[in-house]
N, C-alpha and C positions, 0 to 999 in steps of 0.2 A: 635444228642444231643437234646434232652428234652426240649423245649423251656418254661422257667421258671416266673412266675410273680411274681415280686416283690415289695412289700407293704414297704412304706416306710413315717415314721409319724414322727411330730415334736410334741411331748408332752409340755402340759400348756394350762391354762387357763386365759383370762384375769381377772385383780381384778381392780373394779372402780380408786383405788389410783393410780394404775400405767398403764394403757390399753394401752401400747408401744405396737407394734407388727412387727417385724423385720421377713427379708424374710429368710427363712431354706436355706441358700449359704451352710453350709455341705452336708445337703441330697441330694440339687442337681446338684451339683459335686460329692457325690458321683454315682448320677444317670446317671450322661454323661460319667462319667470313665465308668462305667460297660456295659452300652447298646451299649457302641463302641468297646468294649470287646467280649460282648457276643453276643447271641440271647435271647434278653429278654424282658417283655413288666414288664415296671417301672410307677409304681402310687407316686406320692409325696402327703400327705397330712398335715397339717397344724392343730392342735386342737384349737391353742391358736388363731388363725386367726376367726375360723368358734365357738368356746365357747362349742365345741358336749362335749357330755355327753361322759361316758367312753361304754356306750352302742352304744350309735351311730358310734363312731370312728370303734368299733369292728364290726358292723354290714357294715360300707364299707369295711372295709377288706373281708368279708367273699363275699358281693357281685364281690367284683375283683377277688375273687375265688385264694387269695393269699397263692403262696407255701412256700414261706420267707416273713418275716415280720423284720424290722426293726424298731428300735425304740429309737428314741434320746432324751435324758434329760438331764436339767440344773441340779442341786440338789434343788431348790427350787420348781420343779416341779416331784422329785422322786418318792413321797410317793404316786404316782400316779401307779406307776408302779405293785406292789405286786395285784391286782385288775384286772390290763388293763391285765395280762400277764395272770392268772389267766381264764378271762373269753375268751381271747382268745384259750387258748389250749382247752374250752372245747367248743367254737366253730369251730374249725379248729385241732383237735385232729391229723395231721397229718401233720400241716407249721412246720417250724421252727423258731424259735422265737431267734433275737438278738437285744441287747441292746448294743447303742453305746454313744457317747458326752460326757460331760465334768464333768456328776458325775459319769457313769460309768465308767471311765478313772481315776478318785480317788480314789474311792473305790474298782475298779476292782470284784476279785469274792463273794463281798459282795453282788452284784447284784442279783449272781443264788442262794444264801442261802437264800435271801430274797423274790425269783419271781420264777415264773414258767418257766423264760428265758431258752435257750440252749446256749447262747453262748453271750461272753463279747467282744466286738473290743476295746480296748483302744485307745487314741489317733488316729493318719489320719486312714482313712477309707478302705481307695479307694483300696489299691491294696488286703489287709485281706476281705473287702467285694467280689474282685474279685477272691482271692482262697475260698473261704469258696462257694459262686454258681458253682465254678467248680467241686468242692467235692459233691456236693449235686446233679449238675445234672448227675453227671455220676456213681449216686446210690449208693456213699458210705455214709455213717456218722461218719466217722472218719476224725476227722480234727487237729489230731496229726501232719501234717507236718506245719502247719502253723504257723511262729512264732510268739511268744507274746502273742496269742490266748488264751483264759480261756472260757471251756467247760463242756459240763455236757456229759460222755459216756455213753453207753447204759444200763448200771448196775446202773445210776444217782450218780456215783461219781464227783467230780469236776475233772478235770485237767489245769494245766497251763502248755504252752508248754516253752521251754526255748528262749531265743533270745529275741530281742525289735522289733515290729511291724513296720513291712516293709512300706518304704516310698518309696514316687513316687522319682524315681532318677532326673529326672530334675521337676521342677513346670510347664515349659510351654510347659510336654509333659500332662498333665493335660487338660483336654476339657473347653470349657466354660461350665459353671452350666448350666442344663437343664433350661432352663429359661422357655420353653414353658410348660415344668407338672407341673407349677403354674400355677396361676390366675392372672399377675401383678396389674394389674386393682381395684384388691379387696384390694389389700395394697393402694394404693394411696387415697382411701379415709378414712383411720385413719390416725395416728400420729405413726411414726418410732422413733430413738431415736433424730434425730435432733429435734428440740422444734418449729416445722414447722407442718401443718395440711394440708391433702390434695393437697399435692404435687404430682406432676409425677413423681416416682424418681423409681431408681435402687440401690438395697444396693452391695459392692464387696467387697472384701479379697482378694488382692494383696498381701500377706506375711503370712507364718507361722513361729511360732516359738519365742522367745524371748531373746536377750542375758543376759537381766540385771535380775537376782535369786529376787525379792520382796518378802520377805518371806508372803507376804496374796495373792499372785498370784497361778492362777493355773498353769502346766505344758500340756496341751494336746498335745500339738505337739512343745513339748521340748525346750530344751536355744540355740540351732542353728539356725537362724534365715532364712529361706529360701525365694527366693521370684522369683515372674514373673519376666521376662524382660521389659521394660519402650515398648517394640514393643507390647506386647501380651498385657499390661496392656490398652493399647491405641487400639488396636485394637476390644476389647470387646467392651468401649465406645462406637466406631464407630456401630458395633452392636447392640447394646441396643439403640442407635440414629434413626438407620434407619430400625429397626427392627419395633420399639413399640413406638417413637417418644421423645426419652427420656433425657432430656439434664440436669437431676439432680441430680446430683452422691454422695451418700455416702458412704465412707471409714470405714470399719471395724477391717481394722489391729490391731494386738495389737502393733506396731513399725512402722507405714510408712514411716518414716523419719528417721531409720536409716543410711541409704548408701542417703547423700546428692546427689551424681551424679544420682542417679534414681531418684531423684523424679525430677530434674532440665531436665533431659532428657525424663519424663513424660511428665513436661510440656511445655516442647520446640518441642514436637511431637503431643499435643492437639492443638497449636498455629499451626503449619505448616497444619496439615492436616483438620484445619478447622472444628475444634469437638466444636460446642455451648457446651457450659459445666458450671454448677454451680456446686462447691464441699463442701461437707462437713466434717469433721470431728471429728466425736461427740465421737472420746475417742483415736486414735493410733497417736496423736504427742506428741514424748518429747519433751517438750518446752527446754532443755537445749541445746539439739541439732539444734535447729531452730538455722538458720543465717540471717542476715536480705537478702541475694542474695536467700535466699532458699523462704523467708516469699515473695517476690514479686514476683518470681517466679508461685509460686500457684497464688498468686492474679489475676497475669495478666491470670493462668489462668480458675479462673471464681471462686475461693474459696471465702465463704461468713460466714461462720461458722465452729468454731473449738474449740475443748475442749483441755487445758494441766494441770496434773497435781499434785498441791506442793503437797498433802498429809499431810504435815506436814511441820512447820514451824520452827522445831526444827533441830540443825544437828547433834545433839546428835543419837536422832529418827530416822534422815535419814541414818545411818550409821547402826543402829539396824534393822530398816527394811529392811536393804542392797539394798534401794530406790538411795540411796547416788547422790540425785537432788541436782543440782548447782545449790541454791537457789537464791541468786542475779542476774543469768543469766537468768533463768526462769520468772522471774519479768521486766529483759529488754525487753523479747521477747513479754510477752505479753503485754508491753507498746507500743512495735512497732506496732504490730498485730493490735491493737486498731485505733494506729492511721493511720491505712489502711483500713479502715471502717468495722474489720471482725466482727461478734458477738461471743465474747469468755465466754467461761464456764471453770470455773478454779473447781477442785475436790480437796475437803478436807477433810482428816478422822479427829476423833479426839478419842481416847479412846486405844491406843496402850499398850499395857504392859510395865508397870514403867513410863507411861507418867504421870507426875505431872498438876498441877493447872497451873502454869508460863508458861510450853510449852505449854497449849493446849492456853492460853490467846495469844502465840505468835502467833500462827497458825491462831488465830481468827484476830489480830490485821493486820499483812501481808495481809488477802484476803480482809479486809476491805481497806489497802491502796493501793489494786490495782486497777486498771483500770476497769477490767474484767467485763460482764455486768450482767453474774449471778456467782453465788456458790453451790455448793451443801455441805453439813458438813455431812457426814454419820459417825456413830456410827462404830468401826474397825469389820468387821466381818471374822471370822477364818471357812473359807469353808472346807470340807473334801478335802482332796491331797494334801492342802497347807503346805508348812512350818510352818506358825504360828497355824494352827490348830494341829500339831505332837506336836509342843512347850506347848502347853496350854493341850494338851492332856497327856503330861507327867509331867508337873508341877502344875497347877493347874487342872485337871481333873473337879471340880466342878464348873466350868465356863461353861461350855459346856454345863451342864444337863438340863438348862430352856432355851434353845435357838429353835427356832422352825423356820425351811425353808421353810413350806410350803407354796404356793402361794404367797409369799413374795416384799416387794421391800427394797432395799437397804437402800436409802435413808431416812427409816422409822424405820428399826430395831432396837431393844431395847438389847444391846448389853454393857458388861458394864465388859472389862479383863484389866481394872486397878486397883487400891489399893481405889480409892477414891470411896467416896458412892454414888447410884445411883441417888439420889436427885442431886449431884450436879455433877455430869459428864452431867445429861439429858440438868439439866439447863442452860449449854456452849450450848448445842446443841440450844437451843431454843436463846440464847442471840446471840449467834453467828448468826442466821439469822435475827434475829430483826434491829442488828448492822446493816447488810452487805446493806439488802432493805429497811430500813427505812432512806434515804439516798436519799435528794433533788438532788445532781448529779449525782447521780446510778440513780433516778427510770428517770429523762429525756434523760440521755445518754440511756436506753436501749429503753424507746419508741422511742428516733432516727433511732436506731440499731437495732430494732428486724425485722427479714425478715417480719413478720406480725404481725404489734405492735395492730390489732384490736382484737386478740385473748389475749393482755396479760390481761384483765379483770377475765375471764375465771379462772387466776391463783391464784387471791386475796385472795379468802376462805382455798383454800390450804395451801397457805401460812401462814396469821395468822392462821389456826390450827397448823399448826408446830411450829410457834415461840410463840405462848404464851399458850396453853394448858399441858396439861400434857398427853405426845401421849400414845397410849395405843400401848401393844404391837403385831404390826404389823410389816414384815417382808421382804425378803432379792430379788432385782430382776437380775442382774448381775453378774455373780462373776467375773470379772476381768474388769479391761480397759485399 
């Protein structure tokens, strides 16, 4: 068999407002499922990491002399794609070119109408990436047997094959992520999405899938919620410990706190086997589901940082957005949280379809009387795949036509699918953070609390440009948490 090289990129660039830059855990997971698989020599690269031009990123592929090319994007880093795919085929006039992640999993074969792609993976990767190199090294290019698949055949018709894309039947027959075709080193000196700088840390995905339907949520790897075993999860630590010397763990789930007895058996197995550990959690706890045996649990072992959150203050809204958050319990939990010295970041949108003036004041009023030591208010934004963007796409069609993704951050987007006018939706936005941080007990509880309260300086301009200017419009980085 054909020993095959496989290019594999994380598309995006960073943008001064938001220079987050998070490690590609899909690509290189799917890089350890297939090189244990097959024979194959796997390159992972990173755009949003390194800032390369759309020239540069293509001109390493062509030096790795790449026969598959993979390519993953958010949607706010799409529009990159019609270009990238573009001047690859007519540098490599004979790889194969697939696009995978979480907008081509929304939009599916809008991809290959759009790019020069050959082939769409929706949602998990791992086992469609390992039949799609099997087909390819053993000379064919039909890849009619593979389900779920959306392809371009030889006549450049589309096809979609029937079936939903095959998943790994257990998680912890899953490799750990190639850790070593990064750079870790070169992450640690930016800023990830916990609001820490320069840290040692290791980012993981311990769970796919989600049960609770949000309609602004994406689906990539569906409402089944799948997950490692509390051994496998504990076991990577110890490896990224004594690997690369790493004792600073963040959680990328979209659920970790689902199944109470995993995470309690998480950390009753970090405790025994003597794993230094700091955790973070900057977006997969539902705060309703927190218990306070669960909340000390993590503490004791080593959690310092966690995001949950209301969305919305309304329970009208929570039922509409089929969020349906147990809002008073959510407010216990993070009162507890607090007072276990963790630094919490509560998430709030405000702009949902049919939200009035009274709930979005509710929503502002609740995060102002919580604990929590920041906020975020982002504007409601309706991603491709979601429910609420099908909803707004059949009812209001003309909401959609001035919204722009590119290079985006969430937190900034000028987004406006309710009844009210945009002067004063914006202006919640901006009163709502005035309220929250201009706040003698908010701004000393968080220099107490901040893992590095010498960096909260750094934040000040940022902030007053949000809360009292009139933001221009500027765009989307996240789609789901």
């Amino acid at each position: 068999m054909k020993r095959v090289r496989l290019f594999l990129a994380n598309i995006g660039v960073r943008i001064p407002s938001y220079p987050v830059v998070t490690l590609p855990i899909g690509l290189i997971s799917i890089a350890a499922f297939v090189r244990q698989k097959l024979p194959i020599d796997v390159m992972v690269v990173d755009q949003r990491l390194d800032n390369w031009t759309t020239d540069e990123l293509v001109r390493r592929a062509v030096d790795f002399g790449a026969d598959i090319i993979g390519l993953s994007a958010v949607t706010t880093a799409a529009h990159r794609l019609p270009l990238l795919t573009q001047k690859i085929r007519t540098s490599l006039p004979n790889a194969l070119i697939m696009v995978g992640g979480p907008h081509a999993s929304a939009v599916c074969g809008q991809v290959l109408e759009e790019t020069c792609a050959d082939i769409v993976v929706r949602g998990e990767g791992e086992k469609s990436t390992e039949m799609i190199l099997r087909a390819w090294t053993e000379g064919g290019h039909d890849f009619g047997g593979i389900p779920g698949l959306i392809w371009r055949n030889a006549a450049g018709k589309l096809e979609q094959n029937p079936g939903a894309t095959l998943l790994v039947d257990s998680m912890d027959d899953i490799p750990m992520p190639a850790y070593d075709l990064i750079e870790l080193e070169r992450y640690w000196k930016g800023q990830s999405v916990v609001p820490v700088y320069r840290r040692r840390y290791a980012s993981l995905v311990t769970s796919r899938g989600c049960p609770y339907r949000c309609i602004f949520c994406h689906n990539t790897f569906g409402k089944a919620i799948r997950m490692f075993s509390a051994g496998r999860v504990v076991e990577e630590l110890e490896y990224l410990q004594k690997t690369y010397g790493i004792a600073d763990f963040e959680f990328l789930d979209d659920n970790f706190n689902f199944k109470s007895m995993r995470v309690l058996q998480i950390c009753d197995l970090i405790k025994r086997r003597g794993v230094k550990s700091r955790l973070a959690f900057p977006y997969g706890l539902r705060g309703d589901l927190l218990s306070n045996e669960v909340i000390d649990a993590l503490a004791g072992a080593g959690m310092y940082h966690c995001a949950v959150a209301l969305e919305t203050g309304s329970p009208r809204l929570q039922k509409f957005i089929m969020k349906d958050m147990d809002i008073p319990r959510l407010l216990e939990r993070a009162e507890y949280l607090v007072s276990k010295r963790m630094f919490v970041n509560l998430f709030c949108m405000i702009g949902f379809p049919t939200e009035t003036e009274e709930e979005i004041e509710t929503t502002i009023d609740l995060a102002c009387a919580s604990p929590c030591q920041m906020a975020n208010f982002a504007t409601v934004t309706p991603f491709p795949g979601s429910t609420l963007h099908e909803m707004i796409r059949r009812e209001n069609p003309e909401k959609l036509e001035g919204i722009r993704y590119e290079d985006s951050e969430l937190t900034m987007m000028r987004v406006n699918l309710t009844d009210l006018p945009d002067e004063k939706l914006f202006y919640y936005q901006r009163l709502a953070l005035r309220r929250f941080y201009v706040n003698p007990r908010r701004i000393v509880r968080l220099i107490r609390t901040h893992p590095q309260p010498w960096i909260l300086p750094a934040y000040i301009p940022i902030l007053l440009s949000r809360a009292t200017k009139n933001l221009l419009p500027t765009h989307a980085g996240q789609e789901c948490r």
